[in-house]
C-alpha positions in Angstrom: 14.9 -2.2 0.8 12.0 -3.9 -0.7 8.9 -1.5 -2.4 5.2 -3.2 -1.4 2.4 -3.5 -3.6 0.5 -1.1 -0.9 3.2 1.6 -1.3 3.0 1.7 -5.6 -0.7 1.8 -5.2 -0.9 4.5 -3.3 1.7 6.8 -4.9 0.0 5.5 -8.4 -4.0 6.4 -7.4 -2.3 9.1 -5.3 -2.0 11.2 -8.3 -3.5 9.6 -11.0 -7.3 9.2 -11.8 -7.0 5.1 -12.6 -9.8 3.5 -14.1 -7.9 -0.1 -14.2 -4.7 -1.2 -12.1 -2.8 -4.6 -12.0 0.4 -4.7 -10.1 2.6 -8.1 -10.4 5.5 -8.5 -8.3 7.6 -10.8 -10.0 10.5 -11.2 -8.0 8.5 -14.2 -6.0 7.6 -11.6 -3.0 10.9 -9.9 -2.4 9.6 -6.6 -3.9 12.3 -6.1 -6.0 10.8 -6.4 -9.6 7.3 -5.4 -11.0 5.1 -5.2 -13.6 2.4 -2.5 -13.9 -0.4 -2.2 -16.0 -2.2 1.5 -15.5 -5.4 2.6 -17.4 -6.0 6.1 -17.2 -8.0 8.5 -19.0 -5.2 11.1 -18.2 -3.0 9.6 -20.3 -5.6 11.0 -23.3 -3.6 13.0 -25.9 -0.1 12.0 -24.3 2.4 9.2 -26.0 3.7 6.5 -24.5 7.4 8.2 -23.7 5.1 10.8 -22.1 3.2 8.5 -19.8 6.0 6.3 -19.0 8.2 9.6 -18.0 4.9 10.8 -16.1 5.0 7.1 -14.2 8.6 7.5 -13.3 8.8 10.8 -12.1 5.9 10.0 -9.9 7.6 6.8 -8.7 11.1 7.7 -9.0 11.6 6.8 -5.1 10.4 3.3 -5.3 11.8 2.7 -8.8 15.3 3.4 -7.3 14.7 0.6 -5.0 14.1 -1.7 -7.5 16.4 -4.1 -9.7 13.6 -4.3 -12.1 10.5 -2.5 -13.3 8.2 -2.3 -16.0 5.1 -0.2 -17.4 2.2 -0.3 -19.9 0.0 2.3 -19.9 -3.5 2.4 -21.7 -6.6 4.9 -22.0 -9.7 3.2 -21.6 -9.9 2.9 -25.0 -6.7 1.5 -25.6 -7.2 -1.0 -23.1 -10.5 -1.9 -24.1 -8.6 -2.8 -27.7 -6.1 -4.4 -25.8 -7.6 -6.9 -23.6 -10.1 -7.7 -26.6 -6.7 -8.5 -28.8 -5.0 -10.5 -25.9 -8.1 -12.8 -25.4 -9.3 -13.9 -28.9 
């Protein structure tokens, strides 16, 4: 069963305060393969295993119904230094 871009929104803003969200469904519209980007400010003081365990417990459902799926998660500030790095 495919996942929609609706449903990993809503689970994602559902229970975390996003400042900055980009969603790519890369398996050409079948839903079964994404890419998410998530810029949070409460992912301040956790590391990256601990926000990408926090992402998949709180998508666990939808990530089962998946054959791919991948995560970055920033803080503003981190994303702020990323985006900056990624467009010089």
């Amino acid at each position: 069963m495919a996942v929609d871009v609706k449903a990993l929104e809503s689970a994602i803003r559902g229970a975390v305060s996003v400042s900055h969200l980009d969603i790519e469904d890369q398996s050409n519209g079948c839903g079964e393969n994404y890419a998410i980007i998530i810029v949070s400010p409460d992912f301040e003081g956790k590391t990256t295993l601990a926000r990408h365990r926090w992402v998949n417990d709180l998508l666990k459902n939808e990530i089962a119904q998946m054959h791919a799926f991948s995560q970055k998660t920033f803080t503003p500030k981190q994303y702020e230094a990323y985006t900056a790095k990624n467009t010089e």
